[in-house]
C-alpha positions, 0 to 999 in steps of 0.5 A: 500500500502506498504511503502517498497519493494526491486524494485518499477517500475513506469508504467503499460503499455505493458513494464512495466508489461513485467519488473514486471513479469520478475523481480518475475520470477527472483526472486527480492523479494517484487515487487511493480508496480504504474500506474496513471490509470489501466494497459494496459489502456494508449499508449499500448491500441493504438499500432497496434500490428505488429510484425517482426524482421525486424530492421537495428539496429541489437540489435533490431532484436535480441530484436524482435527475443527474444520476438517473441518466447514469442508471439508464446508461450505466455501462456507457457511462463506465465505459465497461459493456459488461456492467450493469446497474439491474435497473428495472425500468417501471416507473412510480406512482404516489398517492396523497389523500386529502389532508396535509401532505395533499399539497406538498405533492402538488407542490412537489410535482409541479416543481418537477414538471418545472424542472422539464422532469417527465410527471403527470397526475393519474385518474384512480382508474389510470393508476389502477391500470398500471398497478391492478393490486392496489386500490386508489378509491381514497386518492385526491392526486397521484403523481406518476413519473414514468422516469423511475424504477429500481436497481441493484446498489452492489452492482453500481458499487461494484461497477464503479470500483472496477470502472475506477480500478481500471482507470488507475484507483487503488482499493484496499480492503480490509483497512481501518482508518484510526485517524486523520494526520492534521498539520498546521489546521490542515487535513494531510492524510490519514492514519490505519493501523498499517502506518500512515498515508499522505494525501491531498486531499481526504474524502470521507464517505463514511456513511454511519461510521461519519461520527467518526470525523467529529472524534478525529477533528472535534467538528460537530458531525450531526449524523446518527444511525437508524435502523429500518425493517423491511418485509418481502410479502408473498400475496396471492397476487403476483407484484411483477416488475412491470407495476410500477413502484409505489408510494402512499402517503395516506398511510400512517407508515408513509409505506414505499413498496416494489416488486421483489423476486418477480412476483412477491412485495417488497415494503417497508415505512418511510418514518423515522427507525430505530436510533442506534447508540453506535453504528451497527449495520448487522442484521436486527430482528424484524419482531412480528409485532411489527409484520403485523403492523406494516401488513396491516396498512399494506391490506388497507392499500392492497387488499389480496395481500390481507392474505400474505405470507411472510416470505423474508425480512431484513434490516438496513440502516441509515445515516441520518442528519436532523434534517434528514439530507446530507452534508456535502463538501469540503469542511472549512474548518479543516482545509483538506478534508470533503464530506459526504454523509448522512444520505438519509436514506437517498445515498443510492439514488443520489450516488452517480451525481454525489460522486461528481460533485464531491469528486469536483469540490475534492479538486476545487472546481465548480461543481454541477449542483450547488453544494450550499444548501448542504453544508454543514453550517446549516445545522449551527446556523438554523436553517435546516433543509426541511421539504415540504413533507417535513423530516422523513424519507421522501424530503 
């Protein structure tokens, strides 16, 4: 392992390796990138890959617009005709009732539309031709984007840690960052238990591990780790990878549900999860108290699945910020070291343009999207980055 390069990033997860392959299309030079296990293989292997562009913040529609260009076209965009992102392409359907989140949906599709986003409003009957298991009888407005679907987040990690290695990157596994070697106020490299490696610049893709950053450098790092439970449901009505992905916000869960496996369900809430004490992303339990709970809104929406049978469940955990979006960028406290951490929950769908952005502000150039709205500075100044659905998963 080399004892220098020009710009070092900490973590290998779908974020990271999106950075390190941005960086060496940009060319940054000598690219070294350490992940305490093997790439892919943390909080990206748990994401339930859904993608859209459907945000209220409009930075994050933007930022979801740009990587979905990516999905589409994963294996041009890394110039690699063997990968492949999984994408299934069948759009995504949201559904508000009347009551409060009824305009923050208008607002949010209108916003969309006014960003040349592709975005219609459905009739009950229009939906219901696109996802025939549900019932809609209860919608005031549903949104539907046919620009959206699902993908597999190790593959896209996968793809862009071979895309970077081939462009020059070094990846080593199985290396714990202990620290970060500070001179003069400035970030200068990075401490493992295997000595010390001088950098550039220091990336940090940390994901719930970012704490860490505030142990290192005493800057307030606001991120905490949050369990979430998600079920794959088996009905006595096949949920096909042709049906679109769905929302609904008339639910108390706030529930996002897929196709799965080809024919069963895959759903779980949008609300605030579990808040671990140390980041932790080994499998939790999955109590039956909460199958009951989530298979009971899922019966309210689609009624054959009062039916379902378990089939598995599983755990992923977030990063998460008080305002549940990221923190993107250089630090100006401490020169040398760019951010990106507490995805909330968005990192897979957001990874392809975070990536370029944070690769771009690494090598100090103008990048893509604003990256004001997500310093850290917010969170001290209070001017948090709320959506029109307030803290939670859509934003």
């Amino acid at each position: 392992m080399s004892s220098s390069c020009d710009v070092l990033v900490i973590g290998a997860g779908v974020v990271g390796c999106s950075v390190a392959f941005h960086l060496a299309r940009l060319g940054a030079g000598r690219i070294t990138v350490l992940e305490r296990r093997q790439v892919g293989a943390g909080t990206t292997a748990q994401s339930s890959g859904i993608l859209r562009t459907h945000y209220s913040v409009p930075e994050n529609v933007e930022l979801a617009r740009r990587s979905w260009r990516v999905f589409e076209d994963f294996a041009r965009c890394v110039d690699d005709e063997e990968a492949s992102a999984g994408l299934v392409r069948c759009g995504y359907l949201i559904v508000a009732p009347e009551g409060p989140r009824l305009e923050a949906l208008r607002a949010s599709l209108a916003q969309q539309a006014a960003m040349g986003i592709p975005v219609e409003q459905l009739t009950p009957l229009q939906a219901a031709d696109r996802l025939p298991i549900a019932r809609f009888d209860d919608a005031a407005l549903i949104g539907w984007e046919p620009e959206a679907g699902f993908a597999d987040a190790y593959l896209v990690a996968t793809g862009f840690a071979r895309a970077a290695r081939r462009l020059g990157v070094k990846f080593h596994e199985g290396v714990d960052v202990t620290g970060l070697c500070l001179e003069g106020g400035r970030v200068t490299g990075v401490q493992t238990a295997e000595g010390r490696i001088d950098a550039g610049v220091v990336v940090s893709t940390q994901n719930i591990w970012a704490r860490d950053i505030e142990r290192w450098t005493g800057v307030a790092s606001p991120v905490s780790a949050e369990r979430h439970q998600v079920l794959a449901l088996q009905g006595p009505q096949a949920y096909t990878p042709a049906m679109p992905v769905f929302k609904d916000l008339a639910s108390p869960g706030m529930l996002y549900a897929r196709s799965y496996g080809g024919a069963q369900m895959l759903v779980s809430e949008g609300l605030p999860g579990q808040t671990l004490t140390e980041p932790d992303d080994r499998q939790g339990d999955v109590s039956m108290d909460t199958v009951a709970e989530i298979g009971a809104q899922v019966a309210e929406r689609f009624p054959s699945f009062a039916e379902a049978g378990l089939a598995s469940s599983w755990t992923g955990v977030y990063d998460v910020t008080p305002d549940w979006n990221p923190v993107l960028g250089p630090l100006p406290e401490m020169p040398g070291l760019v951010v990106g951490y507490g995805f909330s929950g968005h990192g897979f769908k957001l990874s392809p343009a975070v990536g370029r952005v944070l690769a771009q502000a690494a090598l100090g150039q103008p990048t893509d999207v604003s990256l004001a709205p997500y310093a850290l500075e917010r969170f001290r100044e209070g001017r948090l980055l709320v959506g029109r659905y307030g803290r939670g998963a859509v934003s």
